[in-house]
N, C-alpha and C positions, 0 to 999 in steps of 0.2 A: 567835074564838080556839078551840084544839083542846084536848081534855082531854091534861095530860102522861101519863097511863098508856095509854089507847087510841088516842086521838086523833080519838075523835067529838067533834058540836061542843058546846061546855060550855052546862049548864044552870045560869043565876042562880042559883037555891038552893046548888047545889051548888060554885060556880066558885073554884076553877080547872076543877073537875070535871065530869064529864057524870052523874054519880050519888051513891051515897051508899057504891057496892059501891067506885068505883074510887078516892074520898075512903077508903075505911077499907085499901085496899089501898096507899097513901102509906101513910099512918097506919103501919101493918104493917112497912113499909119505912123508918121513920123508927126506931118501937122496935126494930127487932132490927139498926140499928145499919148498913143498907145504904149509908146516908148521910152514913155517918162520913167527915173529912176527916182521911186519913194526918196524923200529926205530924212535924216535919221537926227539932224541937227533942231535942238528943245525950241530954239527960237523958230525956227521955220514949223514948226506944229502949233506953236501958240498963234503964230500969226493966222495959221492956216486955219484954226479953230475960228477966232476971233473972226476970219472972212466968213467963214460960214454960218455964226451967228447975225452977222451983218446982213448976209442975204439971207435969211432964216430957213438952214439947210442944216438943223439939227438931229440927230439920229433921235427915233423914239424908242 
């Protein structure tokens, strides 16, 4: 099995991973939300909308 971020081959300790650098670099990519799965549900888009006019982050 290959590590998902580089794709050397995964070390035990570490596994899925081949380290501890390319485990905190998921990690990294987890909290700042790379991983997120779009919402498909009307109410979570209107809300979403609605933050964005709040913060004034409207597309032109």
């Amino acid at each position: 099995m290959s590590c998902p971020i580089c794709g050397e081959e995964m070390v035990r300790k570490y596994r899925p991973f081949c380290s501890k650098r390319c485990a905190d670099i998921d990690l990294g990519k987890w909290l700042s939300g790379s991983y997120s799965v779009p919402s498909q549900d009307p109410t979570d888009l209107e809300e979403a909308a609605e933050e964005m006019v709040k913060q004034g982050k409207t597309k032109h």
